[in-house]
C-alpha positions, 0 to 999 in steps of 0.5 A: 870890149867894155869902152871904158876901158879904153880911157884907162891909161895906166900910170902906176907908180911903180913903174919909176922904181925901175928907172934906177937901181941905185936908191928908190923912192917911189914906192909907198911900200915899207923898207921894214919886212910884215911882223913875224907874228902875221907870218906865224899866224899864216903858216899856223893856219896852213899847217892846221888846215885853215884854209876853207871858205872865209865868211863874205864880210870877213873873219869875225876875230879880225873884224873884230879886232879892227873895230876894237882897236881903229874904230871903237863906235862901229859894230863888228858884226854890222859896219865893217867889211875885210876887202881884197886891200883898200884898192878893193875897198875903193873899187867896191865903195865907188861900184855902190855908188855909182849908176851912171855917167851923171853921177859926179865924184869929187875928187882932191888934186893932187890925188891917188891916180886910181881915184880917177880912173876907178871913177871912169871905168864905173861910168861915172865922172870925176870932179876934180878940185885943185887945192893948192890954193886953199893949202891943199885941203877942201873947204866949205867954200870950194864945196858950195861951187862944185857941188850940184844934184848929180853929186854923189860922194867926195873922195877925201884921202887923209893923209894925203897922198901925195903931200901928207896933209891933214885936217885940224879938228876944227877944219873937220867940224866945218865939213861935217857940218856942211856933209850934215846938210848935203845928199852926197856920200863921204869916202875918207880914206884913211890908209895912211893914218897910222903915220900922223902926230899926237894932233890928229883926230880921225873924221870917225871920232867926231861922226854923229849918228846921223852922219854915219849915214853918210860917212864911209870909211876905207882902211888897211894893213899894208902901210901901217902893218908893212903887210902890200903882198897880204892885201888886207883892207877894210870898209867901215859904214853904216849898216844899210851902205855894209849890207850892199857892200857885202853883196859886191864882196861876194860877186867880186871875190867870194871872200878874202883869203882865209890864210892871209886874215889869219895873217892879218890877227896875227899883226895886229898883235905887234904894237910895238913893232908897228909902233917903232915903224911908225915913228922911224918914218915920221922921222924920216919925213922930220929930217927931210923936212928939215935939210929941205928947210935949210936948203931953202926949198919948197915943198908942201908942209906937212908933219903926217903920212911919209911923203914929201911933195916937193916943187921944183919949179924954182930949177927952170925943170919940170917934176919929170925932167927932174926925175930923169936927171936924178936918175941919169946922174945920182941913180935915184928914182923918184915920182913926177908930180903929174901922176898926181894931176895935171896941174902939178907938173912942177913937182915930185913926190919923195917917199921917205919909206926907206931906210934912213941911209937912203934919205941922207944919200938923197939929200947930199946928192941933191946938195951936191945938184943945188951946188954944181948946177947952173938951172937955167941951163936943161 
């Protein structure tokens, strides 16, 4: 049995959408059902027999369509890769990358716990930055401490996952150019990008050609395109990085399936859909943020992703006694902030990925807490 494997301790999210069965907000998974079209395409290719061997890299028509649409400077035919979902794509960015226990990730808390634990059971160790106290972002000046020879690449999850934070264009300037002058690889996992405002700038704009080099891309359908169960996800790198993916691929999984590719172009043919989707759940975010606001609560100020990370320190609670009393009490499922890092105890995470029902329940049921309970009793 591989040893590493016994330092996994497996803390999915979504075993806290069964703590309740009254509203769930756990779960970053859309309420809205995958676009017809992608349920066409599947079942068009079942009926005409699709369904043989895919090529490694993936269907050329949707590599293509992904770079056309998301990633307009890269090659279809040399920088993209259709992985078995972004977890795929993670797993097999950070197997190229990784050789031994010396090799050291950086990773931004709060984090994707997957991040981490990918990282460990690759061999390889995790350096961890708490961003709180630079408003959860990295900057150059937390770079220059942690960075040493061993240093092999920066995870940097935009939106963020737990807060939704993003980076101003000119936040990223200073980055690429302090990236431009290091050894380490940059994965920039952009899963959440779909659910940004008319302020965003994707890392993948302002990349050089020598940062291409550098830079790596991980990306999928799930979030955007409502398609979890489809596991469609994407690399985008430079050609020598994409040439050694392609190899994982292969050893992995062979290929993807052909019936869910096909899925895939057929989703992508749906702007408005994706697009009503996108602007419903930005709005979610929006009308939580604001009843937070008026209830003078604290939580990380974001406009992006559909989460919100939320303190709730100031109730003498800690995010999972929080969690539990919303569950005994309001019947309502939500995530501790230690998932998310240890130095994150005092928080929860609130997916606004439901139905907008479901948002105002939660918060009357947190007016009628803030009302009726004394916090310095547990």
């Amino acid at each position: 049995m591989n040893d590493r494997l016994k330092n996994i301790k497996l803390k999915p999210v979504r075993y806290y959408s069964q703590e309740s069965k009254g509203i769930d907000l756990t779960m970053g998974e859309g309420h809205f059902n995958s676009p017809f079209n992608a349920k066409l395409k599947a079942y068009e290719a079942l009926l005409k027999n699709n369904t043989k061997y895919s090529q490694i890299e993936g269907n050329v028509q949707l590599r293509k369509l992904l770079i056309e649409k998301y990633y307009p400077a890269y090659d279809f035919d040399q920088n993209i890769i259709i992985t078995n979902g972004a977890t795929q794509a993670l797993f097999n960015v950070l197997l190229a990358i990784i050789s031994s226990k010396e090799d050291e990730i950086i990773v931004l808390s709060p984090y994707y716990p997957a991040y981490l634990q990918s990282i460990i059971l690759m061999g390889g160790t995790p350096i961890v930055i708490d961003s709180e106290k630079t408003h959860f972002k990295v900057t150059v000046e937390c770079l220059k401490k942690v960075v040493t020879q061993n240093t092999k690449a920066i995870i940097i999850n935009e939106p963020n996952n737990p807060t939704g934070i993003t980076y101003t264009k000119e936040e990223k300037e200073m980055l690429l150019k302090y990236f431009e002058a290091c050894h380490l690889f940059v994965i920039i996992d952009e899963i959440y990008n779909s659910y940004t405002d008319d302020t965003f700038i994707s890392f993948s704009k302002l990349v050089n050609e020598e940062l291409r080099k550098k830079i790596i891309f991980i990306n999928g359908l799930s979030k955007s395109h409502m398609m979890t169960g489809y596991r469609i996800g994407y690399v985008i790198s430079d050609d020598s990085f994409n040439n050694e993916l392609k190899k994982i691929n292969y050893l992995t999984v062979s290929s993807i399936s052909t019936i869910m590719q096909q899925a895939a172009i057929g989703a992508l043919e749906e702007e408005y859909y994706i697009e009503f989707i996108r602007k419903y759940y930005l709005n979610n975010v929006k009308i939580l943020k604001d009843s937070l606001d008026g209830l003078n609560i604290d939580y990380v100020k974001t406009t992006c992703g559909f989460y919100i990370f939320m303190n709730v320190s100031q109730f003498n609670m800690s995010g999972l006694e929080f969690c539990c009393y919303f569950s005994k009490h309001y019947q309502v499922a939500l995530v501790p902030g230690h998932l998310f890092g240890d130095s994150f105890l005092n928080y929860v995470r609130i997916s606004c990925s439901n139905d907008i029902k479901d948002i105002i329940k939660f918060v009357n049921y947190f007016t009628d807490f803030i009302e009726k309970n004394d916090f310095n009793k547990k």
